[in-house]
C-alpha positions as CSV (number, residue, x, y, z in Angstrom):
1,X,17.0,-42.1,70.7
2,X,13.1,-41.1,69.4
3,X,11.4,-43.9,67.8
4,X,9.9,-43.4,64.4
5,X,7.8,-41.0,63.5
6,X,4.2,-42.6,62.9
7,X,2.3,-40.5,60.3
8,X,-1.6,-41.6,59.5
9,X,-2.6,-41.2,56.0
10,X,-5.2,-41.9,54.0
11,X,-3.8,-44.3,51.2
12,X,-4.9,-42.9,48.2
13,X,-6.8,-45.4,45.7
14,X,-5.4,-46.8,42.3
15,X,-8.4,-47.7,40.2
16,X,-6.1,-49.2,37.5
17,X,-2.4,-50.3,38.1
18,X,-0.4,-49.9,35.4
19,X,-0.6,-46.6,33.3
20,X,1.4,-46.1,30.1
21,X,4.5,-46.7,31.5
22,X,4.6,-49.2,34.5
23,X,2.8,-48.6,38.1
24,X,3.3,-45.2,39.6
25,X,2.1,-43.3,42.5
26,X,3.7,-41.9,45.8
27,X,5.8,-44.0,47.2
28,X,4.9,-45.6,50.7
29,X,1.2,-43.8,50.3
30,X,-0.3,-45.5,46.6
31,X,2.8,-47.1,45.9
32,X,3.3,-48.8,48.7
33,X,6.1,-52.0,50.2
34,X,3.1,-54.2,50.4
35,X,1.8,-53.7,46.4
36,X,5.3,-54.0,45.4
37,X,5.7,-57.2,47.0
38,X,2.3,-58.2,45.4
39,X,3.7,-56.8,42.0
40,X,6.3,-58.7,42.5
41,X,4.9,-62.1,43.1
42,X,1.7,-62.0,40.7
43,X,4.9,-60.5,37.8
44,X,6.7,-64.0,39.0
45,X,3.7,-66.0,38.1
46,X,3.1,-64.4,35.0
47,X,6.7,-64.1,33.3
48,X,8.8,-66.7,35.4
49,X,9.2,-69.4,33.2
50,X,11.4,-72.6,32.8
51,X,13.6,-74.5,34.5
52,X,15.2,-71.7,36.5
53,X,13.5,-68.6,36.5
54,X,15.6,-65.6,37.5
55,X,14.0,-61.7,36.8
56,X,16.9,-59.2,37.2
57,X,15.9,-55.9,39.0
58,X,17.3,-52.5,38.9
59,X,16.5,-49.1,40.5
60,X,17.0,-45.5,40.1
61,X,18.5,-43.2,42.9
62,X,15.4,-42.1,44.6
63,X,15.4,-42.6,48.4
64,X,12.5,-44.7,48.5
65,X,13.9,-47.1,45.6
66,X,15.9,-49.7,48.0
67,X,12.8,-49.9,50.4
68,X,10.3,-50.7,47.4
69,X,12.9,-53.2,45.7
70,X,13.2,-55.4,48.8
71,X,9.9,-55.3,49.0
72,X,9.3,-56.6,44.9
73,X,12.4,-58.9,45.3
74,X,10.4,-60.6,48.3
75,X,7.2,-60.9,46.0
76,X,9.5,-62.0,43.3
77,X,11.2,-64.7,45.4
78,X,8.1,-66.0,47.2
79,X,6.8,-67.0,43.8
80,X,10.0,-69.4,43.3
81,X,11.9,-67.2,41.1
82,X,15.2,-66.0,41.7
83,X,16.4,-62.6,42.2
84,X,19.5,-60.8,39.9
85,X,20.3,-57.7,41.8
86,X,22.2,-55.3,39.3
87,X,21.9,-52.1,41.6
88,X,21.3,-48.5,40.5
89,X,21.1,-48.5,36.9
90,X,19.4,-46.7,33.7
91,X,16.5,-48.3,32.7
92,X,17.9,-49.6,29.2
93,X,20.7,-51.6,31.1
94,X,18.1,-53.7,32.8
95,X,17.0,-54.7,29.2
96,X,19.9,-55.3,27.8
97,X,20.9,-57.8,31.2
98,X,17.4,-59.9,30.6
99,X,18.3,-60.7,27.2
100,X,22.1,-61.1,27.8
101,X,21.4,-63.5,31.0
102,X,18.7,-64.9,29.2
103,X,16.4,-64.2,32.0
104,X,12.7,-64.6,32.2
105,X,11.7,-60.7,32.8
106,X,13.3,-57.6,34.5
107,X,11.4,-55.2,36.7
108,X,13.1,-51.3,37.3
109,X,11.9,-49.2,40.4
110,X,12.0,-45.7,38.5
111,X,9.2,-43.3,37.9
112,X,11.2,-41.6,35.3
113,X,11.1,-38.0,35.2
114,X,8.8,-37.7,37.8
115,X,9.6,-35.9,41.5
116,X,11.6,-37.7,43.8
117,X,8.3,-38.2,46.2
118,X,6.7,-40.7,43.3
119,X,8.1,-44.0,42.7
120,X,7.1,-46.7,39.9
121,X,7.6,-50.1,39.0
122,X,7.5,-51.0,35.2
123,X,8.4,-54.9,33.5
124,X,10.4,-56.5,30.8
125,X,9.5,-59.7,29.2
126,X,12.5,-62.6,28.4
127,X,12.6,-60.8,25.3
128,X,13.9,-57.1,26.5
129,X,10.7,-55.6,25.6
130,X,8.0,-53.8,27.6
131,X,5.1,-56.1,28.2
132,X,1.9,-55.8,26.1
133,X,-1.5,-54.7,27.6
134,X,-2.7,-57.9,28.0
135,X,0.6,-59.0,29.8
136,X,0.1,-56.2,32.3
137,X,-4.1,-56.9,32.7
138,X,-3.2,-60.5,33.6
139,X,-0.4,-59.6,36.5
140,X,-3.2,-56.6,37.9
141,X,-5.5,-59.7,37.6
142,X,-2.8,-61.9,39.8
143,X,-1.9,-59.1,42.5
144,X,-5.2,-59.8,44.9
145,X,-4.9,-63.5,44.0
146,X,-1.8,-65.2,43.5
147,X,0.0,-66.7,46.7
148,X,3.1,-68.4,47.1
149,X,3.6,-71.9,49.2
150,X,6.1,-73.4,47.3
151,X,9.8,-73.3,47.6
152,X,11.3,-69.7,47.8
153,X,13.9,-68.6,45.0
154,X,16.9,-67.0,46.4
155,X,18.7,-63.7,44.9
156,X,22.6,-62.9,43.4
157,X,24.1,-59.4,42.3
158,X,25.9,-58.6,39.5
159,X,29.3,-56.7,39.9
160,X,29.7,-55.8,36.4
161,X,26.7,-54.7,35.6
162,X,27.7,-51.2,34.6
163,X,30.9,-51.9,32.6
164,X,28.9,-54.6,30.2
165,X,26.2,-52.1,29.8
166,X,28.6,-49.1,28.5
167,X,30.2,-51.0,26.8
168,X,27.3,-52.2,24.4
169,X,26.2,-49.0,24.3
170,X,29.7,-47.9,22.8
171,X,28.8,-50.5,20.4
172,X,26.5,-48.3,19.0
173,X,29.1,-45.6,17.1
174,X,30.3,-48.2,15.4
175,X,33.9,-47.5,15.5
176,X,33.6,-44.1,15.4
177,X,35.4,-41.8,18.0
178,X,33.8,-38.7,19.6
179,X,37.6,-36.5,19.4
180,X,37.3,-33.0,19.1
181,X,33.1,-32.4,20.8
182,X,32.6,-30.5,23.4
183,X,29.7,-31.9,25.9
184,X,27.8,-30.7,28.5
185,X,26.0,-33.8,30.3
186,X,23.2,-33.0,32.6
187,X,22.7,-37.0,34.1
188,X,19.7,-35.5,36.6
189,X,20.9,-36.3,39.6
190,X,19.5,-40.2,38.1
191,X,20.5,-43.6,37.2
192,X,22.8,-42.6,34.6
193,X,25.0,-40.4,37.3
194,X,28.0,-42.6,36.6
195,X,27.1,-45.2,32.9
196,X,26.8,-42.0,30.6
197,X,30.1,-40.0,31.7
198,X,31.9,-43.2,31.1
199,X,30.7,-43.8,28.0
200,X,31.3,-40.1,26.4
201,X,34.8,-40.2,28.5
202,X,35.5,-43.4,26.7
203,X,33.8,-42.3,23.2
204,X,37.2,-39.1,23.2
205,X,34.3,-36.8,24.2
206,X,35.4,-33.6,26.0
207,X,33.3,-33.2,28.5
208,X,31.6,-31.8,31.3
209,X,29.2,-33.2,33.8
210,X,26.7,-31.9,36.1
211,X,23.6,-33.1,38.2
212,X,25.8,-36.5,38.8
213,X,25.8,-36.3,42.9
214,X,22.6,-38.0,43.5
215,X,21.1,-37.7,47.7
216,X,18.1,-39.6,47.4
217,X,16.0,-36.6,46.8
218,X,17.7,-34.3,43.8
219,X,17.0,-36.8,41.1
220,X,15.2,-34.5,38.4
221,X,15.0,-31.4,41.2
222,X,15.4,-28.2,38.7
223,X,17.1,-30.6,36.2
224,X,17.4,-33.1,33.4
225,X,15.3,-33.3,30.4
226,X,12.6,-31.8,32.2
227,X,14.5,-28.4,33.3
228,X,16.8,-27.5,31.2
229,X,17.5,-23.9,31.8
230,X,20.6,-25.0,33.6
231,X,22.3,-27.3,30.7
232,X,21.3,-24.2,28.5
233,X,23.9,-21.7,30.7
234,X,26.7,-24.4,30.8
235,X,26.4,-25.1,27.1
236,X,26.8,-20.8,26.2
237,X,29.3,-20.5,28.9
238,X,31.8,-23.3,28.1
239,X,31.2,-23.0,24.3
240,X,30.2,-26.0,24.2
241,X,29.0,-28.1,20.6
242,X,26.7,-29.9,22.5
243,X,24.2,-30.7,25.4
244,X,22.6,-34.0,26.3
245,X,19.9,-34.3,29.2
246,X,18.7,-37.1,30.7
247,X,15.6,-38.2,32.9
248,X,15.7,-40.1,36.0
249,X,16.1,-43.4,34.8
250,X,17.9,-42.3,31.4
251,X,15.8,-43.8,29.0
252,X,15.4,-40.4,27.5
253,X,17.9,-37.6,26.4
254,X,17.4,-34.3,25.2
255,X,19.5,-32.2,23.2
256,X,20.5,-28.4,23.4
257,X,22.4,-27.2,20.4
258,X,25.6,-25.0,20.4
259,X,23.5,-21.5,20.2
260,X,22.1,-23.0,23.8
261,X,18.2,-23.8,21.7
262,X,16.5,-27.0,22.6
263,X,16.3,-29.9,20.4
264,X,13.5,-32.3,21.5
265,X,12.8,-36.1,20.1
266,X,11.0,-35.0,17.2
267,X,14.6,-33.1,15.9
268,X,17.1,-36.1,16.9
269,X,14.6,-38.8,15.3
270,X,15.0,-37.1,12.1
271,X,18.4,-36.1,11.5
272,X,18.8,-39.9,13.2
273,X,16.7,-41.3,10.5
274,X,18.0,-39.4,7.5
275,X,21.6,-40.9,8.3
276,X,20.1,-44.1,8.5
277,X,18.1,-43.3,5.1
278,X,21.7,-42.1,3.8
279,X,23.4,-45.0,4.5
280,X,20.8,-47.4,3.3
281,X,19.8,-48.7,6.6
282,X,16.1,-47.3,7.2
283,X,14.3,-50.4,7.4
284,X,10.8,-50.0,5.2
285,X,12.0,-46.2,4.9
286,X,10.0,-46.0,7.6
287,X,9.7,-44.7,11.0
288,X,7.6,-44.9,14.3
289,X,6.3,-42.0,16.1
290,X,3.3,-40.9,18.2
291,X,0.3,-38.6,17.8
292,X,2.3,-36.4,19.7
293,X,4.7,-35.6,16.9
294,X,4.4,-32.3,15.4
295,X,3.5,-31.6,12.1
296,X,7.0,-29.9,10.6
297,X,8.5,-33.5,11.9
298,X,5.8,-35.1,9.7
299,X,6.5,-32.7,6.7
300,X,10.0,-33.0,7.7
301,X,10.2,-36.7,6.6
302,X,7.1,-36.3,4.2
303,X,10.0,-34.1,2.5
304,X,12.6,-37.2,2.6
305,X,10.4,-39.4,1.4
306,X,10.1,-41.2,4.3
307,X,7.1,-42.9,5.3
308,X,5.7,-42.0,9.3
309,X,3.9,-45.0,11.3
310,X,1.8,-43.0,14.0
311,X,1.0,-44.9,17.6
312,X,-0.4,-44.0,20.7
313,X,1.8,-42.1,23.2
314,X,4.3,-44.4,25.2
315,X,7.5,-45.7,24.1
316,X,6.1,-49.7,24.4
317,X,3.4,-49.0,21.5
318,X,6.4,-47.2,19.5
319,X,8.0,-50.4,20.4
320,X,5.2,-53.0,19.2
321,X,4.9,-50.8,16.0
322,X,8.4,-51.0,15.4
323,X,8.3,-55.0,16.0
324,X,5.2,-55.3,13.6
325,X,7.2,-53.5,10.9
326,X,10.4,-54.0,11.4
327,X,11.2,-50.2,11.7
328,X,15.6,-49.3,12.5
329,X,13.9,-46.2,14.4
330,X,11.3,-45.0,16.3
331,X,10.4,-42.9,19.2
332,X,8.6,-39.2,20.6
333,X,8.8,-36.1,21.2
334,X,10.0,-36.6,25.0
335,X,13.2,-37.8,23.6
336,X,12.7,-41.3,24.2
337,X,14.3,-42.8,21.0
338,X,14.7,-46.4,19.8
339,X,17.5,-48.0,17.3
340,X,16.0,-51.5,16.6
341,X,19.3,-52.9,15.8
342,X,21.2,-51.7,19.7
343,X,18.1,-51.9,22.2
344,X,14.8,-53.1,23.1
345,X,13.5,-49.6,24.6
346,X,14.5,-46.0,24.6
347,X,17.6,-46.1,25.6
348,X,18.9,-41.6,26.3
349,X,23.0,-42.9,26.4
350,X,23.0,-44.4,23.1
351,X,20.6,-41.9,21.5
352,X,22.9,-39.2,22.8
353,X,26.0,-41.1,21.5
354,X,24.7,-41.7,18.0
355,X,24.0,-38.1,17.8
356,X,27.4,-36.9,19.0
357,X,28.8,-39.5,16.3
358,X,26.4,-37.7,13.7
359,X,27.6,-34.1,14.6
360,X,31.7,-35.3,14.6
361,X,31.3,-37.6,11.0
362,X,29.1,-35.0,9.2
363,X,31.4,-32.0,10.0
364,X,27.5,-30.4,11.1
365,X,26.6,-28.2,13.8
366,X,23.6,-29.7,15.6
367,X,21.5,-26.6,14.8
368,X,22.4,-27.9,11.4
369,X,21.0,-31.0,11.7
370,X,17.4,-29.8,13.7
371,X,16.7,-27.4,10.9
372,X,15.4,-30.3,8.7
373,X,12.4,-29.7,11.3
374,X,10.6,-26.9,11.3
375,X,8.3,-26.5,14.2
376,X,5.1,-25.7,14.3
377,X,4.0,-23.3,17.3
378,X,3.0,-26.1,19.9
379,X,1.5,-25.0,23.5
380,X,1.4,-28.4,25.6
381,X,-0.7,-27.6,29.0
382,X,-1.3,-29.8,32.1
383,X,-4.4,-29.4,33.9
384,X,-4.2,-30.9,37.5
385,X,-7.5,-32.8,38.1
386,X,-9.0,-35.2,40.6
387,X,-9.6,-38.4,38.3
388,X,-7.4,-38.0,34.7
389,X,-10.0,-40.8,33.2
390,X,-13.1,-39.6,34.2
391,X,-12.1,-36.3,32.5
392,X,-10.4,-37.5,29.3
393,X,-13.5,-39.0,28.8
394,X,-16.0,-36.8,29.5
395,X,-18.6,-35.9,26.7
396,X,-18.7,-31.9,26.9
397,X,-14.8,-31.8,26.6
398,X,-14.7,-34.2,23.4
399,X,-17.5,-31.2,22.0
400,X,-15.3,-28.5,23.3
401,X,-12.4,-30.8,21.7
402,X,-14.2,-30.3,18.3
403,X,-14.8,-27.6,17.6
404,X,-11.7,-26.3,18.5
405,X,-10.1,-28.8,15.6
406,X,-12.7,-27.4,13.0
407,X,-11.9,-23.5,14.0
408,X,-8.1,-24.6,12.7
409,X,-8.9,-26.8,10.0
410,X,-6.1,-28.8,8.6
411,X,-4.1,-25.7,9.4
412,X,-3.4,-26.8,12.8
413,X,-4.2,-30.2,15.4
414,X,-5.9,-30.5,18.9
415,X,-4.5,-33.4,20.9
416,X,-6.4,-34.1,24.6
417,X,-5.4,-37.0,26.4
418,X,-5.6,-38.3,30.6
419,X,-1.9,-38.9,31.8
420,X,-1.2,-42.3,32.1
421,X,1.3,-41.6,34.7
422,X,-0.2,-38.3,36.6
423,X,-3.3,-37.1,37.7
424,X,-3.4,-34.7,35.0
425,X,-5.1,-34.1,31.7
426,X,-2.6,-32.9,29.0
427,X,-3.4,-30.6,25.9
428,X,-1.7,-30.3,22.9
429,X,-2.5,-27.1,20.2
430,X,-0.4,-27.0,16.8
431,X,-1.3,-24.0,15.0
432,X,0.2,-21.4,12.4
433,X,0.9,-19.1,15.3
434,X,1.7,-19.0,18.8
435,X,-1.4,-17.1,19.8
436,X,-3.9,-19.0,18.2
437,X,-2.3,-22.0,19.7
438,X,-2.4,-20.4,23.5
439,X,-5.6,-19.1,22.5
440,X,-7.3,-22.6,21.7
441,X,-5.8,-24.1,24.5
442,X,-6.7,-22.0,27.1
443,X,-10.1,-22.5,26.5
444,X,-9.5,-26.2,26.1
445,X,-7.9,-26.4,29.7
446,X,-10.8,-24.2,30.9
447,X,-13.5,-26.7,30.4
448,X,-11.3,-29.2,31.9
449,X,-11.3,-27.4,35.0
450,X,-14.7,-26.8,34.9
451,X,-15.6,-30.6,34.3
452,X,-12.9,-31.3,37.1
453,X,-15.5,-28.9,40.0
């Protein structure tokens, strides 16, 4: 038999670790066995606390994921901590298990809707919640410097780590049964492949699944929240009331109503927040959102008198804004969405459940329940470029940036931001009409390229 195949790369730098969502890169090239294993042991010194400190881990279904949680789970375990293996798993469960084991943290190998090639590694604290920036500068400060000596921690599984999860996410209807829908559920070929057919099968959901056979490779390959077209077809052809797509780790969902038109985050937070405002339950009448939201979703609960907090993009500064405020909801456009009262992140399998519930209670078709937004014409473009910070900050873009905003006035909004996840520079144009929009932002990626040369 051949030996292994020895390939000599380059290992392409990270100049900073953690982006807006965890450490990502290629795996076994920038995300490498031997940083996870540092992740892991510099995370252990940061968040391992107390008496026994245990961090539980999870992973998503890329082929890379078992290699690059041995390697954390080694890092993790040098450091003294022990190890609570709960397998392949949305990213959500992993939060609920630190809280309900009362662990110290939880780490998940996922890069989310990313290509199967990419890998990540993103934290919990003993609280469920995504760790703050200061959290994640002091473990990037630890990962060159912090060794292990001491006595190793060892490592456990947990069998039932996938019924638990379900069924606290079925807590979520609140006694309400899903009879009568008909669902198409795209799962992306990701961690929710068998946690979110359960729950709809259990919920009285009709339903049909596809992009639930995971290889290794297929997760998010020409599906999931990311690609829709697919969930689009099933929906027309089975007749169905609803679609629901995750990402790869399922911390996400987005929505296709029954005329097969996308719903994004901005739709499902609404409708999701007027119920809540219905029923007396919107904390503060308030919700969280980020600069990313478009302007009919701001006008949209302008018009219900609800009150918009506005954060960053990234789910964990939804998150703290929520925390600060004490909002029920919050989330973005992506479709990550966050009930205070259910989860400590975006969690796509209750989002898509308290929808569903929504649609069957109200008697309302889901296109029914988006048209509270209406959207403004919004062109998103991502440029590819050699250094996403460099860019983003760069001096003749933040002109160019200008005076495209003035040339709309408050009559539509420029939005340019580095990736925090990909070497790319994204651009955002909200106007009146689709052409200005496509206009503005072509110009807008134009100079990026040209700074990019």
């Amino acid at each position: 038999m051949p030996g292994p195949v020895i390939r000599r790369a380059k290992i392409i730098p990270m100049d900073k670790l953690f982006g807006t969502d965890g450490v990502r890169g290629v795996a076994n090239l920038q995300l490498t066995p031997d940083l996870a294993l540092r992740l892991g042991r510099a995370a252990a010194f940061e968040l391992a606390t107390g008496g026994r400190p245990r961090i539980v881990l999870g992973r998503d279904t890329r082929a890379s994921g078992p290699m690059l949680q041995a390697a954390l789970a080694a890092g993790i375990m040098s450091a003294g901590a022990e190890v609570v293996d709960i397998g392949v798993v949305p990213t959500p469960a992993v939060a609920f298990w630190v809280t309900t084991l009362g662990a110290s943290a939880g780490a998940v190998v996922s890069a989310s809707h990313n290509p199967f090639s990419d890998n990540g590694i993103k934290f919990f604290g003993g609280d469920g919640f995504k760790l703050t920036d200061e959290q994640e500068e002091r473990i990037e400060g630890l990962v060159d410097s912090a060794h292990s000596g001491g006595p190793a921690g060892g490592t456990g599984e947990l069998s039932d780590s996938e019924d638990l999860y379900v069924k606290h996410a079925l807590e979520s209807l609140e006694g309400r049964s899903l009879e009568g829908l008909r669902l198409v559920l795209d799962c992306s070929n990701g961690a929710a492949f068998r946690t979110s057919p359960e729950a709809f099968t259990r919920a009285g959901a009709e339903l049909t699944v596809i992009n639930a056979d995971p290889d290794g490779v297929n997760i998010n390959a020409g599906c999931g929240s990311q690609h829709l077209g697919g969930l689009v077809d099933r929906v027309r052809a089975a007749g169905a009331h609803l679609g629901l797509a995750h990402d790869g780790d399922a911390d996400r969902v987005i929505a296709v109503d029954e005329e097969g038109k996308v719903v994004d985050g901005d739709c499902l937070i609404a409708a999701l927040a007027i119920e809540l405002q219905q029923a007396g339950r919107l904390a503060g009448n308030r919700v969280v959102s980020t600069v990313m939201a478009n302007l009919g979703f701001r006008r949209a609960l302008a018009a219900a008198g609800i009150e918009l907090a506005e954060t960053p993009v990234g789910d964990r500064y939804v998150l703290e804004e929520m925390r600060r405020c004490g909002a029920s909801i919050g989330g973005e456009q992506s479709g990550h969405v966050i009930f205070s009262r259910f989860s400590t992140t975006g969690d796509g399998l209750i989002t898509g459940l308290r929808l569903a519930a929504l649609m069957v209670s109200s008697g309302r078709k889901l296109s029914e329940l988006a048209a509270v937004v209406e959207k403004f014409p919004q062109v998103l473009v991502n440029v590819p470029v050699t250094d996403a910070r460099r860019i983003g900050s760069s001096p003749v873009l933040a002109e160019a940036v200008e005076q495209a905003q003035s040339r709309m006035g408050d009559r539509g909004r420029v939005l340019v931001r580095p990736s925090g996840t990909e070497s790319l520079v994204r651009v955002m144009v909200e106007a009146p009409d689709i052409e200005t929009a496509d206009s503005v932002a072509a110009s807008l990626a134009a100079v990026i390229a040209g700074e990019d040369l």
